[in-house]
LOZATOR-363596 format. One record per residue: residue number from 1; residue in one letter; y, x, z of N, C-alpha, C in turn. Coordinates in nm, 4 decimals, padded with zeros to 6 digits. Layout:
N
ATOM   resi   resn    n.north     n.east       n.up   ca.north    ca.east      ca.up    c.north     c.east       c.up
ATOM    NUM      a          Y          X          Z          Y          X          Z          Y          X          Z
...
This chain:
227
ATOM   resi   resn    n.north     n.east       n.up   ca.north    ca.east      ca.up    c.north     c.east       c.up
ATOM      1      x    16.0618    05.7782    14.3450    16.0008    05.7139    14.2275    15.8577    05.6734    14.2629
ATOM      2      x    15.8442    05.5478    14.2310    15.6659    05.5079    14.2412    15.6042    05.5126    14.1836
ATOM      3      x    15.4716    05.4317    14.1516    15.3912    05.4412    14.0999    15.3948    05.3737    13.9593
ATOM      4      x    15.4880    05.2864    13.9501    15.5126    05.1595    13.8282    15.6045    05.2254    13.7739
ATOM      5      x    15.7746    05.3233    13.8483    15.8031    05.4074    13.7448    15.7311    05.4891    13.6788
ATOM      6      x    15.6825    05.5853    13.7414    15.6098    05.7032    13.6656    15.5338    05.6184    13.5378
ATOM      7      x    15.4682    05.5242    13.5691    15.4018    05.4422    13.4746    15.5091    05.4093    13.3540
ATOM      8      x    15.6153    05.3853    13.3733    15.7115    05.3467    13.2527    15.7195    05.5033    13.2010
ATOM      9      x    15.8117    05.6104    13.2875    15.7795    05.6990    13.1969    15.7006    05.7691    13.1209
ATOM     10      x    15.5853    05.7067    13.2138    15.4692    05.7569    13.0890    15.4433    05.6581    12.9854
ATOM     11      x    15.4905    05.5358    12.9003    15.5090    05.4873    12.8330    15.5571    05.5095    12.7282
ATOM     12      x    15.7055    05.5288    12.7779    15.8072    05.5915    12.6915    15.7800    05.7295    12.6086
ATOM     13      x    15.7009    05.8221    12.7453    15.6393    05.9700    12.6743    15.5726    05.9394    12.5448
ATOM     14      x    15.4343    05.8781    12.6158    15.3502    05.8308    12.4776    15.4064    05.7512    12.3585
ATOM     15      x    15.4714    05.6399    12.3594    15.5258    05.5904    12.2733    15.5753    05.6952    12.1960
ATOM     16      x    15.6989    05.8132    12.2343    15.7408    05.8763    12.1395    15.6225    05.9939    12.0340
ATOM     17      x    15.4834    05.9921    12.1616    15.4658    06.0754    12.0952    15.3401    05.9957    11.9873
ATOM     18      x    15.3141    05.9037    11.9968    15.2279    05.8272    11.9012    15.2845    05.8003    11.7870
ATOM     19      x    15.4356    05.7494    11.8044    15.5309    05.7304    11.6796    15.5483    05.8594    11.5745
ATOM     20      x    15.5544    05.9867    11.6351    15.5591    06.0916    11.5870    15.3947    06.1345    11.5233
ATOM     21      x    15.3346    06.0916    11.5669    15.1906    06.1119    11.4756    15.1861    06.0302    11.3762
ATOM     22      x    15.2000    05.8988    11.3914    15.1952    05.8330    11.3195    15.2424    05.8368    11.1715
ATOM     23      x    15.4026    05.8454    11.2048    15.4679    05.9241    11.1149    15.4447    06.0469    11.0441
ATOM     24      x    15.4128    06.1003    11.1019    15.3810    06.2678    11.0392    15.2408    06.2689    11.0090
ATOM     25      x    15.1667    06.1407    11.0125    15.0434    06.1368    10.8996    15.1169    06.0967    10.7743
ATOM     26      x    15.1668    06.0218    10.8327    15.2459    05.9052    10.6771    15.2747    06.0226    10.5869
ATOM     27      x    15.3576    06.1110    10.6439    15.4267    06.2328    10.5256    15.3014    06.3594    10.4806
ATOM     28      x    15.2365    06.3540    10.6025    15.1133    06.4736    10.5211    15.0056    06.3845    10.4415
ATOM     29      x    15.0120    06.2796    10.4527    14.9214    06.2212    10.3477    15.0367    06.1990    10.1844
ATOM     30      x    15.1423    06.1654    10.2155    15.2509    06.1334    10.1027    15.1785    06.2943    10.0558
ATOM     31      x    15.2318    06.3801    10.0991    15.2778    06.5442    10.0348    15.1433    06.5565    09.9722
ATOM     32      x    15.0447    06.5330    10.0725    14.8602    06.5160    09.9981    14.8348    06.4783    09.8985
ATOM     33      x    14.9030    06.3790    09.8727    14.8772    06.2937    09.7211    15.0119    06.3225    09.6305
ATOM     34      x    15.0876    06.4344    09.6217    15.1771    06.4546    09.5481    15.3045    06.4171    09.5438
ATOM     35      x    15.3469    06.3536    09.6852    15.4633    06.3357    09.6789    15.5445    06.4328    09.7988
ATOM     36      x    15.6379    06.5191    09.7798    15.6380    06.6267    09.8821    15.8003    06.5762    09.9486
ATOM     37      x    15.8397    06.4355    09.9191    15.9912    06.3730    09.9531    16.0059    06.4278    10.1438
ATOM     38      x    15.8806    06.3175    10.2309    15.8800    06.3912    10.3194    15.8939    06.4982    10.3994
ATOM     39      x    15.8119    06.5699    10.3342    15.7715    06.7033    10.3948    15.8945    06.7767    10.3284
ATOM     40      x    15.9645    06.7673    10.2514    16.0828    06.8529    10.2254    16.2335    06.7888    10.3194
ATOM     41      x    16.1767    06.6834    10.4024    16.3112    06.6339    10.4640    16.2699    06.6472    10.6039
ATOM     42      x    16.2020    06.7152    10.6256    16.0839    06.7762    10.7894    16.0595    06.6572    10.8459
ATOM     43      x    15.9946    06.5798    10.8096    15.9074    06.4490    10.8405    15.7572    06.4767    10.8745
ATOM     44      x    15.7093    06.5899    10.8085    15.6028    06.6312    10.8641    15.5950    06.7446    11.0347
ATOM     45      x    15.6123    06.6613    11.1434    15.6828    06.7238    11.2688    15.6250    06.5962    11.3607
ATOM     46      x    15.5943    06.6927    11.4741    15.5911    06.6268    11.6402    15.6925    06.5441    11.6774
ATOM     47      x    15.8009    06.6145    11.6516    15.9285    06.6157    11.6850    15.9830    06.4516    11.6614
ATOM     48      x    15.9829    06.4060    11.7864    16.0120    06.2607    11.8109    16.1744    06.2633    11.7333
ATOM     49      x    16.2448    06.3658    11.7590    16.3671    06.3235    11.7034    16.3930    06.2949    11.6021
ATOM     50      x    16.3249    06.3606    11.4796    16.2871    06.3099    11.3840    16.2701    06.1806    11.3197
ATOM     51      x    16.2005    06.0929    11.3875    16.1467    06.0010    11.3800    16.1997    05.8718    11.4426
ATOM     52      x    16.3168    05.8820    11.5148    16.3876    05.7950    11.6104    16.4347    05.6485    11.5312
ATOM     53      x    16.4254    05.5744    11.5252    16.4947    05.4533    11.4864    16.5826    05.3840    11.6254
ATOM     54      x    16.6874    05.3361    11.5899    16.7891    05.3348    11.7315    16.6946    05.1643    11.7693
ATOM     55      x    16.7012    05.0889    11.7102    16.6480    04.9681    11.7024    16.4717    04.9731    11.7476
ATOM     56      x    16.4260    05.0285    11.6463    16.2434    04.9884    11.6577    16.1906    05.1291    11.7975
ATOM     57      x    16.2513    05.2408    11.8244    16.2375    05.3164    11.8377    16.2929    05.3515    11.9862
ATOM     58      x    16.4381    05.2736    12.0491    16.4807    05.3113    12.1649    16.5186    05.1361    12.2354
ATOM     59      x    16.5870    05.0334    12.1449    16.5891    04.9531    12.1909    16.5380    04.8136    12.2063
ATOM     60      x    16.3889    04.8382    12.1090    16.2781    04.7224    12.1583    16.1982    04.8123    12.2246
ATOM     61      x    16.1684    04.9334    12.2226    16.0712    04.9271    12.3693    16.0734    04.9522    12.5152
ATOM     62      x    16.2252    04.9595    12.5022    16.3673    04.9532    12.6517    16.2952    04.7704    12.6992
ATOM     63      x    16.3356    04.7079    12.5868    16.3041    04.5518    12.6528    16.1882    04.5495    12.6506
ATOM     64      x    16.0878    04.5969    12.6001    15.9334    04.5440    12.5948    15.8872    04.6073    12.7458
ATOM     65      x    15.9202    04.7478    12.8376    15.9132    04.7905    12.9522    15.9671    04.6946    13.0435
ATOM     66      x    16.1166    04.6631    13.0432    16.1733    04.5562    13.1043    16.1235    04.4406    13.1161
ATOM     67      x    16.0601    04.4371    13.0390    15.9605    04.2753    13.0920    15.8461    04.2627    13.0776
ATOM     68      x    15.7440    04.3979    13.0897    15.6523    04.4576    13.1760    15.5157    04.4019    13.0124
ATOM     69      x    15.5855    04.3900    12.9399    15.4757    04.3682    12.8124    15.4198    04.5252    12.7159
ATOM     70      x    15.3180    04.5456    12.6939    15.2852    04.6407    12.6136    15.3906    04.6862    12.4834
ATOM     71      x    15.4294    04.8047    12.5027    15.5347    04.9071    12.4296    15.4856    04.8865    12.2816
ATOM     72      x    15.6028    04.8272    12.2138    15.6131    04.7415    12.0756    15.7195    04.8186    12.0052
ATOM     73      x    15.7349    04.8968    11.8545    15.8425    04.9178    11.8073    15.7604    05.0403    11.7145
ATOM     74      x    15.8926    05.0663    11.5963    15.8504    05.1669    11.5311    15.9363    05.2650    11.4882
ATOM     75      x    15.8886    05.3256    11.4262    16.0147    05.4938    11.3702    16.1137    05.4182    11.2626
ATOM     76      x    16.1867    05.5169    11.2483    16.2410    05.5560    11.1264    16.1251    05.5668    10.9839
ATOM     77      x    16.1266    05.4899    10.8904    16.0535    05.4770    10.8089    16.0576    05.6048    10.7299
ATOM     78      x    15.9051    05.6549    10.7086    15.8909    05.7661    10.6220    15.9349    05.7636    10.4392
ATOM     79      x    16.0013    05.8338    10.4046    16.0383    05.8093    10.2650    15.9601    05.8920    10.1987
ATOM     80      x    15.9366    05.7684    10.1309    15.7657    05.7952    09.9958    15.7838    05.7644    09.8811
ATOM     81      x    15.8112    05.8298    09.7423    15.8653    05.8049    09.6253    15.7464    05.8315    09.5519
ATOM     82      x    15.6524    05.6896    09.5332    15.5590    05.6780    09.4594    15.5729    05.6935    09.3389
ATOM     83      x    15.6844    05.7440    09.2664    15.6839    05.7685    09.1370    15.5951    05.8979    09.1212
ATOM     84      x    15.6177    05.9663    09.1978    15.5238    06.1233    09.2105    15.3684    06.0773    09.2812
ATOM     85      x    15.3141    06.0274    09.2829    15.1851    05.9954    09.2673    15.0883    05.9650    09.1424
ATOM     86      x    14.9855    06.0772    09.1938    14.9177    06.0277    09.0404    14.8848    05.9500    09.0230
ATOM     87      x    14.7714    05.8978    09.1348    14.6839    05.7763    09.1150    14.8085    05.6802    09.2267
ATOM     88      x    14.9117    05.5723    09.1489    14.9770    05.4864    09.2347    14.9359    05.3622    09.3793
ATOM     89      x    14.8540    05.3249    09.3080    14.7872    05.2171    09.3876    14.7152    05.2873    09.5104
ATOM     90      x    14.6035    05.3652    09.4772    14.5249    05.4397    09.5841    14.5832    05.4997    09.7201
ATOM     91      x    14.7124    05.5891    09.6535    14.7768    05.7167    09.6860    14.8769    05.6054    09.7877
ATOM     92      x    14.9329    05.5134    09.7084    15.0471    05.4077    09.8347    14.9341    05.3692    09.9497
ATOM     93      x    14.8297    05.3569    09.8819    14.7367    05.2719    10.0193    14.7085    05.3985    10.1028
ATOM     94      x    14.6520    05.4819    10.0715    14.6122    05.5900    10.1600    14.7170    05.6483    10.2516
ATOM     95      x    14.8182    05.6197    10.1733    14.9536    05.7241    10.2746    14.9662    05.5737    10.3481
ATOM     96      x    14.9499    05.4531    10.3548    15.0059    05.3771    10.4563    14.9134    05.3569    10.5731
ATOM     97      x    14.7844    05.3656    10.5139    14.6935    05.3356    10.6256    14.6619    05.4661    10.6827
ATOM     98      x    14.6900    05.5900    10.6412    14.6544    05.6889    10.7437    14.7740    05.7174    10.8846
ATOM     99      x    14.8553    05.6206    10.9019    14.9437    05.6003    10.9861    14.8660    05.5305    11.1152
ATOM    100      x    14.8134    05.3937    11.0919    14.7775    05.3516    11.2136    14.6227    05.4163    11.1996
ATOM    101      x    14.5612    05.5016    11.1604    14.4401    05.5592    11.1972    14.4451    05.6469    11.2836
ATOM    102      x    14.5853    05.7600    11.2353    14.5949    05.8274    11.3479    14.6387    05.8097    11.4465
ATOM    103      x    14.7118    05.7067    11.4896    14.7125    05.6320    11.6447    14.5786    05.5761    11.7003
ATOM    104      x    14.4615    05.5608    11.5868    14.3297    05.4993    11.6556    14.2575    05.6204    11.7027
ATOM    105      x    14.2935    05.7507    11.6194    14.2158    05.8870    11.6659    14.2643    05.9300    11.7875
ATOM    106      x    14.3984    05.9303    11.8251    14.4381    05.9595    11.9556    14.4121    05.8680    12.0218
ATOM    107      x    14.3959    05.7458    12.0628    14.3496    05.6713    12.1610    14.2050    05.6984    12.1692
ATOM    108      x    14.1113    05.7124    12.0586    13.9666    05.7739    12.0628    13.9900    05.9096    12.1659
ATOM    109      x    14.0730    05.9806    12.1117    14.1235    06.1454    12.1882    14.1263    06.1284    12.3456
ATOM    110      x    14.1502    06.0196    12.3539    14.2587    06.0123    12.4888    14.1075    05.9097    12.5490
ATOM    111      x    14.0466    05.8208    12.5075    13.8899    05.8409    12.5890    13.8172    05.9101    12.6031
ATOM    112      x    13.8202    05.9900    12.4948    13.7037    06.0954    12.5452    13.7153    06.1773    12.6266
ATOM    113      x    13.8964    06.2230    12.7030    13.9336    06.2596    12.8038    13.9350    06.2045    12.9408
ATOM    114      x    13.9765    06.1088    12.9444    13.8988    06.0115    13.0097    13.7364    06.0024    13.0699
ATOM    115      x    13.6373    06.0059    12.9309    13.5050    06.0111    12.9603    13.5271    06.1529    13.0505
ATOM    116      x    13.5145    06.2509    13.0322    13.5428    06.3321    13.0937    13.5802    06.3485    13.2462
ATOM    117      x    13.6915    06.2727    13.2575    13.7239    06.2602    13.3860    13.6253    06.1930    13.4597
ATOM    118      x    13.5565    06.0692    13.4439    13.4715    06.0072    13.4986    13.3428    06.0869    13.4869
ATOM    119      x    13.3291    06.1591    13.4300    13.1765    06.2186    13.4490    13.1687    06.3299    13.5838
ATOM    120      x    13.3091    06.3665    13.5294    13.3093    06.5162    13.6484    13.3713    06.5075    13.7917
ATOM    121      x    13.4457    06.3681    13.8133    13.5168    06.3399    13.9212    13.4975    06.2487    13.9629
ATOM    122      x    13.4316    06.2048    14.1605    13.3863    06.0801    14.1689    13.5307    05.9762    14.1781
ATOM    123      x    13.6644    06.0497    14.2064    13.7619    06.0089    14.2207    13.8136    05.9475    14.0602
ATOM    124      x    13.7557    06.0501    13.9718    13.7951    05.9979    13.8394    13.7263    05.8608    13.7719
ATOM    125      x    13.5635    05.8872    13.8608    13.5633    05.7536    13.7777    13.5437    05.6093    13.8559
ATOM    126      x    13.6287    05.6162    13.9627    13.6766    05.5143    14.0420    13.8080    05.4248    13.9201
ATOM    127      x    13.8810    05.5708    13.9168    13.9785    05.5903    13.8230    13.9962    05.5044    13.6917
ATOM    128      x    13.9074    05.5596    13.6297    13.8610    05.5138    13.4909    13.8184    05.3493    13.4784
ATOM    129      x    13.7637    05.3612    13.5655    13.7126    05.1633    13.5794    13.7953    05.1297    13.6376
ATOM    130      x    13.8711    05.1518    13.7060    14.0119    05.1056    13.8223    14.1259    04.9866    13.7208
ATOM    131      x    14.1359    05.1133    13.6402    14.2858    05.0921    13.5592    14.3090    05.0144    13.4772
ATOM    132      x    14.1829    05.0157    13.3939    14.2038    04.9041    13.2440    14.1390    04.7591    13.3511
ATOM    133      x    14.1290    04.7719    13.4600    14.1505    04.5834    13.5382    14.2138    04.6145    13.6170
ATOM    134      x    14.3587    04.6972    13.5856    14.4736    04.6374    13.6623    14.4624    04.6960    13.8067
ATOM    135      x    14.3454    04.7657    13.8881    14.3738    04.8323    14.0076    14.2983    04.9921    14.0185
ATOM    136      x    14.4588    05.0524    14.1083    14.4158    05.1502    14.1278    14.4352    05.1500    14.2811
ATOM    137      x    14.3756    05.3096    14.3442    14.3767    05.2755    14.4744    14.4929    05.3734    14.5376
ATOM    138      x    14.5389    05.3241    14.6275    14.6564    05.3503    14.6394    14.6640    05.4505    14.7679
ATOM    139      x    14.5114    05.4936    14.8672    14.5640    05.5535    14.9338    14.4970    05.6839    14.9069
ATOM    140      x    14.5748    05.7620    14.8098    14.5297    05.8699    14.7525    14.6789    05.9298    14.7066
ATOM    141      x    14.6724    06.1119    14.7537    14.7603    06.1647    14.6078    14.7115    06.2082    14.5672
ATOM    142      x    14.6061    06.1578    14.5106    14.5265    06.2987    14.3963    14.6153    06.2907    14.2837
ATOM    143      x    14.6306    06.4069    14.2125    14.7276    06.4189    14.0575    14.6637    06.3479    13.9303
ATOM    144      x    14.4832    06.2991    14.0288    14.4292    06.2353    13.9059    14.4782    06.0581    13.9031
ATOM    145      x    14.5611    06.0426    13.9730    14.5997    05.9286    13.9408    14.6995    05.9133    13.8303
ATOM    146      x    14.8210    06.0107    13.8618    14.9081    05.9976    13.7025    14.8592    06.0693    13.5917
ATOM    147      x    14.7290    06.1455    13.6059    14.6989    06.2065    13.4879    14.5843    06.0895    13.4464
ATOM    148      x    14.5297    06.0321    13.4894    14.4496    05.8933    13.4331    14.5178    05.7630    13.3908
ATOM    149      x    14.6476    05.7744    13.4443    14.7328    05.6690    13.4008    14.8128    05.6937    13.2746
ATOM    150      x    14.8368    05.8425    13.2783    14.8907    05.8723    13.1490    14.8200    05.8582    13.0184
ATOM    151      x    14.7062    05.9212    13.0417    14.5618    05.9014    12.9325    14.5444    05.7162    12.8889
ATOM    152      x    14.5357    05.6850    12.9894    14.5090    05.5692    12.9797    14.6142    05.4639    12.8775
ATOM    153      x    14.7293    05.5135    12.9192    14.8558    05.4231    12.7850    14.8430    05.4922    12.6996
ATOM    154      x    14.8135    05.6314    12.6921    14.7712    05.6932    12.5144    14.6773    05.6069    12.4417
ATOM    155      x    14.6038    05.5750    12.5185    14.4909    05.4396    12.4757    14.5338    05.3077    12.4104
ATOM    156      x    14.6088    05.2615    12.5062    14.6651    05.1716    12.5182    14.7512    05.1538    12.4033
ATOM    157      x    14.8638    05.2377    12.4274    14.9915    05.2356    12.3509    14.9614    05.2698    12.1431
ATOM    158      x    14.8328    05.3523    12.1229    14.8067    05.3416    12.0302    14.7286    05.2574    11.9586
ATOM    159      x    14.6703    05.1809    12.0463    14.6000    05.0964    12.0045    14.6584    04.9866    11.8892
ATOM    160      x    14.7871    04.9614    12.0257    14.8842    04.8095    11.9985    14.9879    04.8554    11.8871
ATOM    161      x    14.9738    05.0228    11.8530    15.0999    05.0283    11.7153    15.0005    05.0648    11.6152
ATOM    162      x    14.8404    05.0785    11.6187    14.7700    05.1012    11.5310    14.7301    04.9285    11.4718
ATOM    163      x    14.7091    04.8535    11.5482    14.6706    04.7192    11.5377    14.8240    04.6374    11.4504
ATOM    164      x    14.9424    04.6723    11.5029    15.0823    04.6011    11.5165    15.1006    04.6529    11.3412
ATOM    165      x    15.0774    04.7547    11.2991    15.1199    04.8110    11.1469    15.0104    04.7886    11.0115
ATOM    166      x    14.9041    04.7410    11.0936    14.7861    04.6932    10.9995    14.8234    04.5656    10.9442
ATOM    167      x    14.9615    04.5133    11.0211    14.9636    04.3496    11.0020    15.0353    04.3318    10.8601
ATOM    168      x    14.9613    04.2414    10.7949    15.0514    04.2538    10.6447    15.1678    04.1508    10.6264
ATOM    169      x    15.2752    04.2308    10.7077    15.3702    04.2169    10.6898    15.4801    04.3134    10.6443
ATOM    170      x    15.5795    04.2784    10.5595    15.6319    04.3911    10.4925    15.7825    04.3835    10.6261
ATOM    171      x    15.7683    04.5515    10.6366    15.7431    04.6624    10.5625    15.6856    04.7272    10.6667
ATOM    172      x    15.5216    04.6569    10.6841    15.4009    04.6981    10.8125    15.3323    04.7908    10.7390
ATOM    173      x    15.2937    04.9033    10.7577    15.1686    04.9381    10.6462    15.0390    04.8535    10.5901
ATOM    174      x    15.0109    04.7426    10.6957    14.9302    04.6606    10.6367    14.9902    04.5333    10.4976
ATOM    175      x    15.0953    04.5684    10.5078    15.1857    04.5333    10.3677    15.1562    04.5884    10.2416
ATOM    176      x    15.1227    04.7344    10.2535    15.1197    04.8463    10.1727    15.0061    04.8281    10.0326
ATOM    177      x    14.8630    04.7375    10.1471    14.7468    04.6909    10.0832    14.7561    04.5918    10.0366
ATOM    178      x    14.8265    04.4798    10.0927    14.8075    04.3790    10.0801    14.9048    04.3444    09.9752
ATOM    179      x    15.0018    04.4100    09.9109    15.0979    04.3690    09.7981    14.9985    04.4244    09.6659
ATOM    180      x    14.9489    04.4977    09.6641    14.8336    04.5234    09.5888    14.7878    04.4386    09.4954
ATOM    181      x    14.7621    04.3212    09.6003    14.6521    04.2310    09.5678    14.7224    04.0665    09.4903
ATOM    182      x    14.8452    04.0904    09.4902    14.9453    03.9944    09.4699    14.9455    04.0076    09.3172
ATOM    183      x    14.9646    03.8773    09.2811    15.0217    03.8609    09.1618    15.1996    03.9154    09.1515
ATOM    184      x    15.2709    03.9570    08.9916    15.3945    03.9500    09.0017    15.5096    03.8881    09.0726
ATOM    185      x    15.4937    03.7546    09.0426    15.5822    03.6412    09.0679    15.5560    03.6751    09.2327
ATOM    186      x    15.4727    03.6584    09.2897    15.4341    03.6078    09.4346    15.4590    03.7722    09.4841
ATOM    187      x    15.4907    03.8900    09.4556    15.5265    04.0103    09.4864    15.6644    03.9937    09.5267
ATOM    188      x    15.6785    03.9679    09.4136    15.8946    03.9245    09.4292    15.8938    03.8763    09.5645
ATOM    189      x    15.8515    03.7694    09.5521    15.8932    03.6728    09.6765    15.8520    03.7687    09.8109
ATOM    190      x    15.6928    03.8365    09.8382    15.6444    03.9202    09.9055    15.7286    04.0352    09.9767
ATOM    191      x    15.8227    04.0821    09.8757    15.8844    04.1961    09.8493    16.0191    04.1435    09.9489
ATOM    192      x    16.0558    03.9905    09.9296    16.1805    03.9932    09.9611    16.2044    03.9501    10.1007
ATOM    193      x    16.0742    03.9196    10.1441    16.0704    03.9069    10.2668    16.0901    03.9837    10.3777
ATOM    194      x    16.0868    04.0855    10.3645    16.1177    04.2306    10.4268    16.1407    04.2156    10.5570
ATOM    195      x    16.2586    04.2637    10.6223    16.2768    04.2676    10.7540    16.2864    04.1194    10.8361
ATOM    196      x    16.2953    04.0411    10.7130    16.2914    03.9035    10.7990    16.1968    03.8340    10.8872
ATOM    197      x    16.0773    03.8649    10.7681    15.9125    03.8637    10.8228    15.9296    03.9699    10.9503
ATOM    198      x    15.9387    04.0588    10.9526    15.9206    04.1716    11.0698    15.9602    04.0958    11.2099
ATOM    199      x    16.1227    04.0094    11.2214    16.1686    03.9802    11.2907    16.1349    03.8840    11.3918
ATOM    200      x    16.0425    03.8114    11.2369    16.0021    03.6734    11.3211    15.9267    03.6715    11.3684
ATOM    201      x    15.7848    03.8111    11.3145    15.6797    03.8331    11.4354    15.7601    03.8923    11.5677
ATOM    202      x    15.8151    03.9972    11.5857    15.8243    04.0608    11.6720    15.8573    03.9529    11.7745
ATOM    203      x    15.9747    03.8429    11.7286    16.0723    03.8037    11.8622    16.0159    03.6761    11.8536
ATOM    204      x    15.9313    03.6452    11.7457    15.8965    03.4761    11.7581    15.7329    03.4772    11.8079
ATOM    205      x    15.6666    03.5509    11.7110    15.5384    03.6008    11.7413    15.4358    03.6401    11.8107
ATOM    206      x    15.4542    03.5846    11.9072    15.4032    03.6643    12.0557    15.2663    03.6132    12.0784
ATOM    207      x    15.2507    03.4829    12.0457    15.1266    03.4630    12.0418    15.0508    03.4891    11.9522
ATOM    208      x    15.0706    03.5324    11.8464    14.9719    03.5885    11.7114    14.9666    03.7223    11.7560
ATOM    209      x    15.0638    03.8334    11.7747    15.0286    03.9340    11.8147    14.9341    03.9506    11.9298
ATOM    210      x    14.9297    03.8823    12.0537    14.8651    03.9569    12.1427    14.7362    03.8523    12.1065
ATOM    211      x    14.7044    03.7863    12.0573    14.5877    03.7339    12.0152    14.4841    03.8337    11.9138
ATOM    212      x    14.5649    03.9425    11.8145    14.5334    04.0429    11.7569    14.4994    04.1523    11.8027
ATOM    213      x    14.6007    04.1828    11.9123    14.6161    04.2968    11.9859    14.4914    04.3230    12.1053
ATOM    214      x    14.5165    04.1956    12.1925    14.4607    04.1808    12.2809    14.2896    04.1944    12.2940
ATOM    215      x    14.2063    04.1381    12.1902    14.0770    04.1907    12.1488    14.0720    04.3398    12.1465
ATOM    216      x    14.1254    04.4074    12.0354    14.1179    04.5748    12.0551    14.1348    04.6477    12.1630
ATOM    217      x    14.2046    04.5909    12.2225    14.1930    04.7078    12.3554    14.1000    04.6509    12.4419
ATOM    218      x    14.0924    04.5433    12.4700    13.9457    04.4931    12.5207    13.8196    04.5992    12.4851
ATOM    219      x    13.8476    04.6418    12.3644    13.7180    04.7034    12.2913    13.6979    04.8734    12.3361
ATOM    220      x    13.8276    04.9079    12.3532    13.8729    05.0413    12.4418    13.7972    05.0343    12.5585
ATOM    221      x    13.8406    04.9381    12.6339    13.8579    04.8911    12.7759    13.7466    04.8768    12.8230
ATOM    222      x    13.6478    04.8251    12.7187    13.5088    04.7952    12.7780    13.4456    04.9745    12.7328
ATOM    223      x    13.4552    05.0016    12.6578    13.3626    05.1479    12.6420    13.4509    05.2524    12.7252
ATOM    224      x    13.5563    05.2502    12.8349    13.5787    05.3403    12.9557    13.5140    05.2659    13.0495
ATOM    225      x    13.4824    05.1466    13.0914    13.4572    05.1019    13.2181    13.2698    05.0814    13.1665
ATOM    226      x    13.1884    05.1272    13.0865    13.0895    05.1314    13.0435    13.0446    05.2356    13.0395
ATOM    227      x    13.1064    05.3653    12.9727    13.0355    05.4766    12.9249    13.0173    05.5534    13.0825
């Protein structure tokens, strides 16, 4: 196995385990604000299995590896029965957006480990500036190469599902806010767009997404190869 596998499996690792945070904010913020649907169906959990969607979850980010593009896809949707919320409006927004925050705290997590590495290792912070432009050096086995590469798609990989769920598209969490703000009539229609909208970003969308995407991790990218 080389260096570009290990790199996929560390993709796949992180992916499952960002999806699983993500998610399991969604339900400890639901249970937070009074709705305990989640957390009584063990949604509040690490536990990738949990959280698996066969589609968003195993077989778009099988193809998004396969053709070497940043790991795209999502869980099994958390079930949130806003009828048990006190305050409705607030309580839907808060439980949707504390999903892609906590993918922005672990990629924060996962630089400051990083910073770390580069402060204390001259190998690490060859490392650290190496990676986010695409080279590392190859005549080395130090273990700090797959442990900087791994860190490094925690970065990465949360970035692009913290950025990818902000998008207000239903049923994105950035949907969550943005139906809010809708009139009735134009909700309906909002509402009925559902997985269709989803579809047409994912497989049509490619240039709006990484035009979105692509700035934020820039913004990562420059404060490891800076700090």
């Amino acid at each position: 196995m080389n260096l570009q596998h290990v790199d996929i499996v560390f993709q796949l690792i992180v992916f499952l385990f960002a999806i699983s945070v993500h998610e399991s904010a969604h339900a400890w913020m639901a249970n937070l604000r009074g709705d305990p649907t989640a957390r009584m169906l063990g949604r509040i959990s690490l536990n990738p299995i949990r959280h698996i969607d066969p589609l968003g979850t195993v077989l778009l980010p099988l193809i998004a590896m396969f053709f070497h593009v940043p790991v795209l896809g999502w869980a099994k949707p958390t079930p949130v029965d806003p009828r048990n919320f006190k305050n409705p409006v607030l309580d839907d927004v808060l439980t949707a957006v504390v999903g892609p925050a906590s993918n922005f705290v672990v990629a924060s997590c996962a630089v400051l480990v990083l910073a770390l590495v580069k402060l204390l290792s001259p190998l690490g912070k060859i490392l650290v500036v190496g990676i986010p432009q695409g080279w590392i050096p190859m005549q080395t086995d130090s273990l700090l190469v797959p442990f900087c590469l791994l860190f490094y798609q925690a970065v990465v990989i949360n970035v692009v599902l913290g950025v990818f769920n902000l998008i207000p598209v239903p049923p994105l969490d950035g949907s969550h806010v943005f139906r809010h703000l809708l009139p009735t009539g134009a909700l309906r229609v909002y509402d009925a767009i559902g997985m269709f909208g989803l579809f047409v970003l994912v497989f049509w969308g490619g240039g709006l997404l990484t035009k979105l995407i692509r700035p934020a991790i820039a913004v990562f990218n420059q404060i490891l190869i800076k700090i």
